[in-house]
N, C-alpha and C positions, 0 to 999 in steps of 0.2 A: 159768788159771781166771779167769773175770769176775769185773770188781770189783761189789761190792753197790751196785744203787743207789737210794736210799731216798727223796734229796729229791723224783723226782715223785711220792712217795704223797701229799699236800697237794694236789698240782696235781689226780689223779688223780680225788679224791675230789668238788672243785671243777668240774670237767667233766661228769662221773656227774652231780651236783646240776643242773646246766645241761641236762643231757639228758631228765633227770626232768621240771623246769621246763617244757621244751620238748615235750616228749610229751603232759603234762599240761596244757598251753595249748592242744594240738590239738583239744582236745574240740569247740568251737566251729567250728571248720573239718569238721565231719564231715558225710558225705551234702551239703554245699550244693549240688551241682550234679544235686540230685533234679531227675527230671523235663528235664533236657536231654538225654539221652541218645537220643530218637529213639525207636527202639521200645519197645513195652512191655516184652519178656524182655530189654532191655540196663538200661533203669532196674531191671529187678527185681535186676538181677546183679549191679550196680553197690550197688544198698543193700546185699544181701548180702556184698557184699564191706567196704561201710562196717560192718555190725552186726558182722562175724566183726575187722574190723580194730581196732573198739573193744574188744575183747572182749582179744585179743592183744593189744594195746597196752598192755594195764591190766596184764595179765602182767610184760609188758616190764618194766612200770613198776615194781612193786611190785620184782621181779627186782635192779634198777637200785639201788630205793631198800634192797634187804638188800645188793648189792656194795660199795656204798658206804660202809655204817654197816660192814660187815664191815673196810675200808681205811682206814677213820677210827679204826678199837680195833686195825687194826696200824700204824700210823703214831703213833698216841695211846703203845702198847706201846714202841716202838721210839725213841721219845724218852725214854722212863722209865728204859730202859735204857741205852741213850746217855748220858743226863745222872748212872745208877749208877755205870758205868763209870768215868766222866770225874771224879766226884769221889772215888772207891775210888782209882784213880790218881795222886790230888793229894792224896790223904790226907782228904778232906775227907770222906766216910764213914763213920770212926770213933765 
């Protein structure tokens, strides 16, 4: 059987937030390259792919930011328990 292993839900959770960060910084980077694309049906395709990619990225996002707070109240859980444990066992508990 695998051993449990819990210490990357911290890391986990810290990545997730970095990615959010990082998704949510792209707003500014969207559509810039309006208008270079040559023809007109490629800049129109390429905005539509900007508008739909904004659109899906916000998803992602929100997505990201319920995975994480999710991994933060079981890592949060999982020390409450750990630290039950550990003092039921040294008598300190009582």
């Amino acid at each position: 059987m695998a051993d449990l292993v819990v210490q990357d839900l911290g890391e986990l959770v810290n990545d997730l937030n970095a990615l959010v960060s990082a998704f949510e910084g792209a707003n500014h980077l969207q559509n810039t390259d309006k208008g270079h694309w040559g023809q007109g049906n490629a800049n129109s395709s390429m905005g539509d792919f900007a508008d739909n990619w904004k659109i899906h990225r916000g998803k992602m996002v929100e997505a990201m930011k319920k995975f994480a707070k999710t991994v933060e109240e079981v890592n949060e859980a999982w020390a409450k328990a750990d630290q039950q444990l550990r003092d039921s066992l040294e008598g300190n508990g009582q």
